[in-house]
C-alpha positions in Angstrom: 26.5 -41.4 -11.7 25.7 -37.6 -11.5 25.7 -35.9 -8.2 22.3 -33.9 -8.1 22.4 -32.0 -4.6 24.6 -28.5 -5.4 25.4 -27.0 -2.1 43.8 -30.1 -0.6 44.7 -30.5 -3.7 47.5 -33.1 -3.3 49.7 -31.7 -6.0 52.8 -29.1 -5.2 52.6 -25.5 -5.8 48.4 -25.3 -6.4 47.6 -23.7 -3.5 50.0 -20.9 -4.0 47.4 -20.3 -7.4 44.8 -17.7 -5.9 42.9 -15.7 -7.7 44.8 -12.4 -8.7 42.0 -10.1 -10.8 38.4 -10.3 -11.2 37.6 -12.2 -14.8 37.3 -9.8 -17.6 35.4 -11.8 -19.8 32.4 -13.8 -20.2 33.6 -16.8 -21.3 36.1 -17.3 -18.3 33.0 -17.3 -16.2 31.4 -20.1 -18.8 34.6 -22.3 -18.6 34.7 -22.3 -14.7 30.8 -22.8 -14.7 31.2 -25.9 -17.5 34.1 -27.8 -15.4 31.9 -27.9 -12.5 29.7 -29.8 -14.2 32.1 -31.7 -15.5 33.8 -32.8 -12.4 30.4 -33.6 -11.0 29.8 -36.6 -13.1 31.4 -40.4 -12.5 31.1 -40.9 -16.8 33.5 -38.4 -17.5 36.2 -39.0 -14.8 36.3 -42.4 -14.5 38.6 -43.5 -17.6 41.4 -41.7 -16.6 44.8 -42.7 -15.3 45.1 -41.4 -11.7 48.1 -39.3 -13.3 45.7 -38.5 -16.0 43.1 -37.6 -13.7 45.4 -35.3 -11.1 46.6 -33.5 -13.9 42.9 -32.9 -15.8 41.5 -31.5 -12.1 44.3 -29.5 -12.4 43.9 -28.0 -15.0 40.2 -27.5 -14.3 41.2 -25.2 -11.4 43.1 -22.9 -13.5 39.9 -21.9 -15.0 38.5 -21.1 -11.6 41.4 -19.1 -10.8 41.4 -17.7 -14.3 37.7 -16.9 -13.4 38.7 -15.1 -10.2 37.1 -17.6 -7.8 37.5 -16.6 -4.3 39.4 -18.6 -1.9 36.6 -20.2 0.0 35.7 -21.5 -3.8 39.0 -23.1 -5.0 39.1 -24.8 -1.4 35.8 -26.0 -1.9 37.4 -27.1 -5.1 40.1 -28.6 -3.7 38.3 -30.9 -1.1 36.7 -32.2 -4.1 39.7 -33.0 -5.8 41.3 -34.4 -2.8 38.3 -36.8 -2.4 38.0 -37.5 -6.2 41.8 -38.8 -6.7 41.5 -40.9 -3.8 38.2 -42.8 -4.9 39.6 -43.1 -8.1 42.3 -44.6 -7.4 40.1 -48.0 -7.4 38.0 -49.0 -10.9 34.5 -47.3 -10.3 32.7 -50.5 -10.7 34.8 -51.7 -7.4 33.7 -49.0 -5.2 31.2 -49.5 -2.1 28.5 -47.8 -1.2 30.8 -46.1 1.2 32.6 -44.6 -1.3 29.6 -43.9 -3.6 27.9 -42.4 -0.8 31.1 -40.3 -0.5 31.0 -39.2 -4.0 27.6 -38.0 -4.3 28.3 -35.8 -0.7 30.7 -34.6 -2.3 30.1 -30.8 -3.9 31.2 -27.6 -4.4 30.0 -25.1 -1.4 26.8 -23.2 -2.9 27.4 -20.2 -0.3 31.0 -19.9 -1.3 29.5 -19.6 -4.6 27.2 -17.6 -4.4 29.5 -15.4 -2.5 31.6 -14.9 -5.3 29.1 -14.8 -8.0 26.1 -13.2 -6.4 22.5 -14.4 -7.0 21.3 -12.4 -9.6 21.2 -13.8 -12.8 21.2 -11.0 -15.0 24.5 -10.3 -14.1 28.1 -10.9 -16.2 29.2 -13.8 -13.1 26.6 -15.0 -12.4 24.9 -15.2 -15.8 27.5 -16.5 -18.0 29.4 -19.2 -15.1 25.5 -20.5 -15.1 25.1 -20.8 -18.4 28.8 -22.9 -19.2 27.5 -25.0 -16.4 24.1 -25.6 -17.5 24.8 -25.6 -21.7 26.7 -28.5 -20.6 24.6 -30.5 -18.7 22.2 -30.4 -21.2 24.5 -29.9 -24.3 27.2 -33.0 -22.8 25.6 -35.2 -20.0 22.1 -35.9 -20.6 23.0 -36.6 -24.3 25.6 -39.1 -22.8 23.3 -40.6 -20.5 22.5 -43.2 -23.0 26.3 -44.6 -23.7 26.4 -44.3 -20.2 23.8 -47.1 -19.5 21.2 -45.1 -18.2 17.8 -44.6 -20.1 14.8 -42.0 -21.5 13.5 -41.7 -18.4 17.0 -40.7 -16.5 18.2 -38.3 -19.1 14.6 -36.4 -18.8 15.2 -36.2 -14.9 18.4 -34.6 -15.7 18.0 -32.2 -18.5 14.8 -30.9 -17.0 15.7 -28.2 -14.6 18.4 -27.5 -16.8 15.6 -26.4 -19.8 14.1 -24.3 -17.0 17.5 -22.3 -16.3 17.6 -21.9 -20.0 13.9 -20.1 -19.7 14.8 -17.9 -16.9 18.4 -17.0 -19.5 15.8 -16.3 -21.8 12.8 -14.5 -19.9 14.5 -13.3 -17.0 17.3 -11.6 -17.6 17.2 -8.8 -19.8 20.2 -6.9 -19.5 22.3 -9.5 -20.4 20.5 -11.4 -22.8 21.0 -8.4 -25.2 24.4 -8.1 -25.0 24.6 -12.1 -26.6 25.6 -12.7 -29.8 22.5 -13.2 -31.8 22.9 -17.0 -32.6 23.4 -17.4 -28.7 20.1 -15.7 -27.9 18.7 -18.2 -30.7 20.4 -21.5 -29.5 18.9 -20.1 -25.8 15.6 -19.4 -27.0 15.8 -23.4 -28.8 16.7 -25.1 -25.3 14.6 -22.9 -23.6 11.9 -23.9 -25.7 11.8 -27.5 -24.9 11.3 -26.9 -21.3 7.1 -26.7 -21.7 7.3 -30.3 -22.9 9.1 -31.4 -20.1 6.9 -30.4 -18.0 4.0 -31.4 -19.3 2.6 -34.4 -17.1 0.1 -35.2 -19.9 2.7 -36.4 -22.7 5.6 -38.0 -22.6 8.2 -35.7 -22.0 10.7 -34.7 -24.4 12.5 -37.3 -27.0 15.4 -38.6 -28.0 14.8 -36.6 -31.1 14.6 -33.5 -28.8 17.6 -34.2 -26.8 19.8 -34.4 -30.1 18.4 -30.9 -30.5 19.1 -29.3 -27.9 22.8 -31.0 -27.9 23.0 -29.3 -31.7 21.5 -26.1 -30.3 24.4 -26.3 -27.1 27.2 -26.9 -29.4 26.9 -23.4 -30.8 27.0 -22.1 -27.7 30.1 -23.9 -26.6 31.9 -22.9 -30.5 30.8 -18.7 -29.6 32.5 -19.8 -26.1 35.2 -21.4 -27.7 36.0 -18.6 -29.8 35.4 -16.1 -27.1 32.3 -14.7 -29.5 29.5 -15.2 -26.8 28.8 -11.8 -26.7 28.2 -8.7 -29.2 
């Protein structure tokens, strides 16, 4: 189960973690932007321990602060942490709708957000925390969609406004899409490039073929992130 609508930590001593300087680098932005999409998603969360799990979300909030995330955005954070160690403390198959319901209402705050990171794509922030977040929804989740029980049909859902982000990284912002590694710009331009398909109510939408594509073209985004190579 993915939650689709975007809109205290229990553990001593994380709260005293705010933010101390503005991220220098792209890929801190990417990392922060990837664990959000990470921790939005029931398939990748719910085989851990609950000490497992406490101490994952853990560290998935050092990347925020690592990132420079305001404090309105690790406490949006937090809430979801708070609510996500709680429901899984119980086998996901177990829960009621109660709790499902709870789940899927339960999301990072899109004006905190957007307060720290600003609206405008072509912009170092907002750009590259986008792009983690979207590379991996495409590049990670839809793929797993399938060992997750869902079908074709599901996974095309998902992925597709993610292959329309990809077009406005590629067609839409300018200023930063020239400071990207070259093989970046290329593995954009392949995702990107799958997006017509999706869209196009006359065939079938895209593959299984094409998703395994697009996850090749995302993993060499996530190894120039890895290697903190994303841009020139």
């Amino acid at each position: 189960m993915r939650k689709f609508i975007l809109s205290i930590l229990p553990v001593i001593g994380l709260l005293a973690l705010a933010p101390c300087v503005q991220a220098q680098h792209p890929f801190d932005y990417f990392n922060a932007g990837k664990y959000m999409e990470f921790t939005n998603n029931v398939g990748y969360l719910r085989y851990y321990s609950p000490d497992g799990l406490a101490s994952e979300l853990k560290g998935g909030r050092l990347l925020f602060v690592k990132a420079g995330a305001t404090p309105q955005v690790l406490a949006s954070y937090d809430n979801i942490v708070q609510i996500s160690l709680r429901l899984f403390q119980q086998q996901y198959p177990t829960w009621t709708k109660a709790a499902q319901d709870e789940w899927n209402k339960s999301e990072m705050d899109s004006t905190a957000l957007n307060n720290w990171l600003g609206t405008d794509m072509d912009t170092k922030a907002c750009f590259f925390f986008w792009l983690g977040n979207q590379t991996m929804l495409v590049g990670k989740t839809v793929p797993s969609e399938f060992g997750w029980g869902y079908n074709l049909a599901t996974a095309q859902s998902l992925a597709a406004p993610g292959l329309q982000k990809f077009v406005t990284f590629r067609d839409n912002c300018p200023t930063i899409f020239q400071t990207l590694q070259p093989q970046v710009q290329d593995a954009i331009r392949t995702i990107a490039g799958y997006d017509a398909k999706a869209l196009d109510s006359s065939g079938s939408g895209i593959s299984r073929a094409d998703i395994e594509a697009i996850r090749k073209a995302a993993a060499v985004i996530f190894l120039h992130a890895a290697n903190h190579q994303l841009t020139k």
